[in-house]
C-alpha positions in Angstrom: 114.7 -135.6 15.4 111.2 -137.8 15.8 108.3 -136.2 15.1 104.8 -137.5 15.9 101.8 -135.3 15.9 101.5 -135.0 19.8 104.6 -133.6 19.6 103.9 -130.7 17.6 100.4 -130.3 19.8 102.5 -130.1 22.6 104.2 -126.9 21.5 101.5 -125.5 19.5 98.2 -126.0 21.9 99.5 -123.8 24.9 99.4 -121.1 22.8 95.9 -121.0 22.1 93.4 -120.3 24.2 91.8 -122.7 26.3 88.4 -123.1 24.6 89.9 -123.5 21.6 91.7 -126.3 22.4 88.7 -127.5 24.2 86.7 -127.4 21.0 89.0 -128.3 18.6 89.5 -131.9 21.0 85.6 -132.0 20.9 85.5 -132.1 17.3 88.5 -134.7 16.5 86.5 -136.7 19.5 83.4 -136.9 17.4 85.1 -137.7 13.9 87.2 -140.7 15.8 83.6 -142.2 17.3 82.6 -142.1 13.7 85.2 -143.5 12.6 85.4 -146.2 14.4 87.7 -148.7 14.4 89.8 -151.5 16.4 90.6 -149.3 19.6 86.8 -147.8 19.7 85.7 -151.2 19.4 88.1 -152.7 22.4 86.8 -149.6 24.1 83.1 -150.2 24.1 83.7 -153.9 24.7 86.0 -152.9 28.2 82.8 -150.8 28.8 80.2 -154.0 28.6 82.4 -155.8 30.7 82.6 -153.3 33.0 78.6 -152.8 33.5 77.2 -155.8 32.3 75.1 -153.8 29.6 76.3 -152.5 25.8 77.1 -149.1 25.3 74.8 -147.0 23.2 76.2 -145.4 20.5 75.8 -141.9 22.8 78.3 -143.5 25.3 80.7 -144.7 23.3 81.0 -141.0 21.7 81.1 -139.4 25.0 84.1 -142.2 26.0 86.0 -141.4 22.8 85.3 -137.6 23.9 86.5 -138.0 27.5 89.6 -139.9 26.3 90.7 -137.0 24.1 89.4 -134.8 26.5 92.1 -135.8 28.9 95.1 -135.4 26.2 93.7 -132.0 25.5 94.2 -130.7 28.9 97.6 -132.5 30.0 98.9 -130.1 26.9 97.0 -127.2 28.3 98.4 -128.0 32.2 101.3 -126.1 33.1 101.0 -123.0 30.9 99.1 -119.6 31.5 96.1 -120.7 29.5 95.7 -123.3 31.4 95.3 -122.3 35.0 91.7 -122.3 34.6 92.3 -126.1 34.5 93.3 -126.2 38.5 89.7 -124.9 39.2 86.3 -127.3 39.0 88.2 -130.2 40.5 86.1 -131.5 44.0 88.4 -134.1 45.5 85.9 -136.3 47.9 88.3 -137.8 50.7 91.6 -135.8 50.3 91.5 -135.0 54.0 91.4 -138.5 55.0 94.4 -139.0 52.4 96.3 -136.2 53.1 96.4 -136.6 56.5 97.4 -140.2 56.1 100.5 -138.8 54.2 101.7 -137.1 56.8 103.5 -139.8 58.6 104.6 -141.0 55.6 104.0 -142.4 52.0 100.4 -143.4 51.0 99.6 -145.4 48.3 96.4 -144.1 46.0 95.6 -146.8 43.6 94.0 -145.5 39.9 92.2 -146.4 37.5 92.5 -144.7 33.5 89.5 -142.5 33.9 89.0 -139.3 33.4 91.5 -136.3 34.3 94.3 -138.2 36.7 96.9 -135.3 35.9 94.0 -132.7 36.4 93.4 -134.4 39.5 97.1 -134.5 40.6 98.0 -131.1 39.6 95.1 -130.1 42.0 96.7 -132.4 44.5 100.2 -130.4 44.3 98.8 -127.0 44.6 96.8 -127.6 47.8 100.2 -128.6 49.4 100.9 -132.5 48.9 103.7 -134.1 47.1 103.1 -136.9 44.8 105.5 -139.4 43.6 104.4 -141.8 40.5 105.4 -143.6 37.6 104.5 -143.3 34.3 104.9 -146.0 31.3 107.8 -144.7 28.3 106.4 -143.8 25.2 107.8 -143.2 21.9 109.6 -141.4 20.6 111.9 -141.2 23.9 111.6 -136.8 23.5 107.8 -137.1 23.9 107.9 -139.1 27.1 110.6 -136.3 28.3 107.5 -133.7 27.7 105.2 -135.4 29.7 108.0 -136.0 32.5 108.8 -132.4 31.9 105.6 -131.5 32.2 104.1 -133.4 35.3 107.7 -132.3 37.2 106.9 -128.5 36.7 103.4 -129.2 38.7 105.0 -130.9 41.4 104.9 -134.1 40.6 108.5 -137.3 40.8 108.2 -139.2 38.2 109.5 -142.6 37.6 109.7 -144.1 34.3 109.2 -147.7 33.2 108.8 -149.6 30.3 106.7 -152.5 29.1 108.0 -155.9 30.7 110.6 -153.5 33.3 109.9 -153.7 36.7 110.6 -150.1 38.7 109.9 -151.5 42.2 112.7 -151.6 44.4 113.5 -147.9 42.9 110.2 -146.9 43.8 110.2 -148.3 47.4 113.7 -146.3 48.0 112.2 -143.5 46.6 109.4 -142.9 49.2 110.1 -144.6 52.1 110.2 -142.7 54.8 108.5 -139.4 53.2 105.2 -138.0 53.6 104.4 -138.1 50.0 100.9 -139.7 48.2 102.1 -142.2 45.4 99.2 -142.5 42.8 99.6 -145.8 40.5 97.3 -146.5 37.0 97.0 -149.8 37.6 93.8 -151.1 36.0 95.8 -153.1 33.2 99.2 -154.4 33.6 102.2 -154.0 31.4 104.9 -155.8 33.2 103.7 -159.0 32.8 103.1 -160.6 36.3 99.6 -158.9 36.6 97.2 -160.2 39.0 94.2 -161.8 37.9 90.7 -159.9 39.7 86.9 -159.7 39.2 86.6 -156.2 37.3 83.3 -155.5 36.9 81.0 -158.9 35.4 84.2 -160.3 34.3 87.8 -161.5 35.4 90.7 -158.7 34.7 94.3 -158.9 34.5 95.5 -155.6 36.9 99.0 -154.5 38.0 99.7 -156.4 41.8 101.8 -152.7 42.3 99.5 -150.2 44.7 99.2 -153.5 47.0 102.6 -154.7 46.6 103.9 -151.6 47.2 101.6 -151.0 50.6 102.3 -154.3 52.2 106.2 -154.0 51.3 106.1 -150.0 52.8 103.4 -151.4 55.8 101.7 -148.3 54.5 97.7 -147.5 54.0 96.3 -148.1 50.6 93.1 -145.7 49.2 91.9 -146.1 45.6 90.5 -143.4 43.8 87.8 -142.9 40.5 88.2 -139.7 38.1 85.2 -138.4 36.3 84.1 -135.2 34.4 80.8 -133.7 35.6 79.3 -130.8 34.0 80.2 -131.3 30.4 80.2 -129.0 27.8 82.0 -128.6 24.3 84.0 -125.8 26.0 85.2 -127.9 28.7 84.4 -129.8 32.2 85.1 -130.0 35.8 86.8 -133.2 37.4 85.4 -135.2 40.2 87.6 -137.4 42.0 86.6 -140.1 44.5 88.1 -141.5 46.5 87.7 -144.2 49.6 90.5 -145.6 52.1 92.9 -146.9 53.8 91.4 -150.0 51.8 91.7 -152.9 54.3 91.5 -157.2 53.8 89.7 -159.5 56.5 93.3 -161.2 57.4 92.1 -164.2 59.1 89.3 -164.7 56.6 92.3 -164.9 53.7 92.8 -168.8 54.6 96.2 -168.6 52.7 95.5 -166.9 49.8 98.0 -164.1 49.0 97.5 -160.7 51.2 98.4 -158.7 47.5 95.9 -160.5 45.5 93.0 -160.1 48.2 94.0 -156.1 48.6 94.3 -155.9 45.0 90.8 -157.3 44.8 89.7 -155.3 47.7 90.8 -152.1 45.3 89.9 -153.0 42.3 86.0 -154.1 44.2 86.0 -150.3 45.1 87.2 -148.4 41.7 84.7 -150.9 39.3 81.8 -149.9 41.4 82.2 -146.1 41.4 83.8 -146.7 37.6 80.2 -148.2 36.5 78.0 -145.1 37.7 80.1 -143.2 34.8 82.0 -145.7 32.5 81.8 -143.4 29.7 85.0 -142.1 31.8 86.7 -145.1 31.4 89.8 -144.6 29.0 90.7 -148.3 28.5 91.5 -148.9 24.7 93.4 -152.2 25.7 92.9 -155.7 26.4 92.5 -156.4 30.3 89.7 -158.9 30.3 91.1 -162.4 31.0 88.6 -163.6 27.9 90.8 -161.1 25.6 94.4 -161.9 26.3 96.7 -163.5 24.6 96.8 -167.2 26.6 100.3 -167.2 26.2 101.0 -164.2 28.1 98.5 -165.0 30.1 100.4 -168.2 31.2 103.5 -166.4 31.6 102.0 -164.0 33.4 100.8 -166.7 36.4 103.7 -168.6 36.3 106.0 -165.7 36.9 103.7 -164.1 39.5 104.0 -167.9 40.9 107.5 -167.9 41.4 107.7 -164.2 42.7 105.1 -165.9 46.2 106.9 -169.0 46.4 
């Protein structure tokens, strides 16, 4: 049987109680910032990028904190101690979404910030069904906890791997149903991203929340996820979110309708992303400046021959 150290978390942290966990996620926060390292690096460098300013030393702990933060309470979601977790979440524009997804699916485009299951448990217990997809990790028996997991608070989930594409399986899925289908789409693993201004710089994002709109003729929101009123013991979730996103479609003179709602998006989620980027869990390269040119190249080319 794999083992990894998540996996034993994810058995052992629902038995304790909430601050605990809380706590104990606090602490390994601050001895990571500390630390240091390649992926703390990457993520105060996505954070510059993002604001046009360096992180102090504060932020960077407090975005190593959040990050954690977020693990912490997807192992706590789900289980008795960790009801408490469904309460503290303010959702600005859910009645415009959920009344947008009741004639069908709507498509809520997200960024990795803050508490998206949080958010999406909150989602499912005021009544609204959510579809998504989530990337595999490994070993193949921790992914099936997280499905497991997101599935017992009401959520579909679609699995997909780096480099697979899950579209057409996805489009069958909710067409036709009044379900809200949130995508993480601020960096893109299948490899025929489209390229966007994100923040001061130029981004490689996932062309799926727009693709999957304009192929479902269905409205597209986009969404931010912060924590406000933080303490060691915990925090509550604020999620914001603005919609049905629209493009200028005689002003596009050509240019692709995905890539100009994908900009349109990703316009919306840097801005209220900058007012707290300390939220924002990105540990990868997406900056255009930090990608590999190679899959950078194949990247265009195949997104190229997908809008010939």
């Amino acid at each position: 049987m794999s083992f990894s150290p998540l996996s034993l978390a994810f058995s052992v942290a629902p038995r304790l109680p909430l601050r605990l966990v809380m706590r104990m996620a606090d602490a390994g926060a601050l001895i990571a910032a500390r630390r240091g390292g390649a992926m703390i690096e990457r993520l105060a460098s996505n954070m510059a990028r993002l604001t046009g300013e360096n992180p102090s030393d504060a932020q960077v702990r407090d975005a190593v904190r959040s990050h954690i933060r977020n693990y912490a309470e997807q192992l706590m979601l789900g289980s008795r101690r960790g009801e408490p977790l469904l309460e503290g979440v303010s959702f600005e524009g859910f009645e415009a979404l959920a009344q947008a997804s009741e004639d069908g699916p709507v498509v809520l485009a997200l960024g990795h910030s803050g508490s998206w299951d949080r958010a999406g448990a909150w989602v499912c217990a005021h009544g609204r069904r959510i579809v998504t997809v989530a990337e595999k990790v490994e070993p193949p028996s921790l992914f099936e906890r997280f499905v497991s997991l997101r599935e017992g608070l009401g959520m579909e989930v679609i699995g997909v791997a780096k480099g697979e594409s899950v579209f057409s399986t996805l489009v069958e899925r909710v067409r036709g149903r009044g379900v809200i289908v949130p995508l993480l789409a601020d960096r893109d693993i299948s490899g025929s991203g489209i390229e966007v201004d994100f923040g001061t710089q130029r981004a490689l994002v996932a062309a799926g929340p727009a693709a999957l709109a304009t192929k479902l003729e269905r409205p597209l929101f986009a969404a931010c996820i912060t924590y406000e009123n933080e303490s060691p013991t915990g925090a509550d979730v604020r999620v914001r979110c603005v919609g049905p996103i629209t493009v200028d479609e005689a002003a596009l003179q050509g240019s692709n309708r995905i890539e100009a709602l994908t900009q349109a998006w990703v316009d919306h989620f840097a801005a209220m992303m900058a007012t707290k980027a300390q939220d924002w869990h990105m540990m990868q390269r997406v900056y255009v400046e930090d990608l590999d040119p190679e899959r950078l190249a194949r990247a265009r080319a195949e997104h190229e021959r997908k809008n010939r």
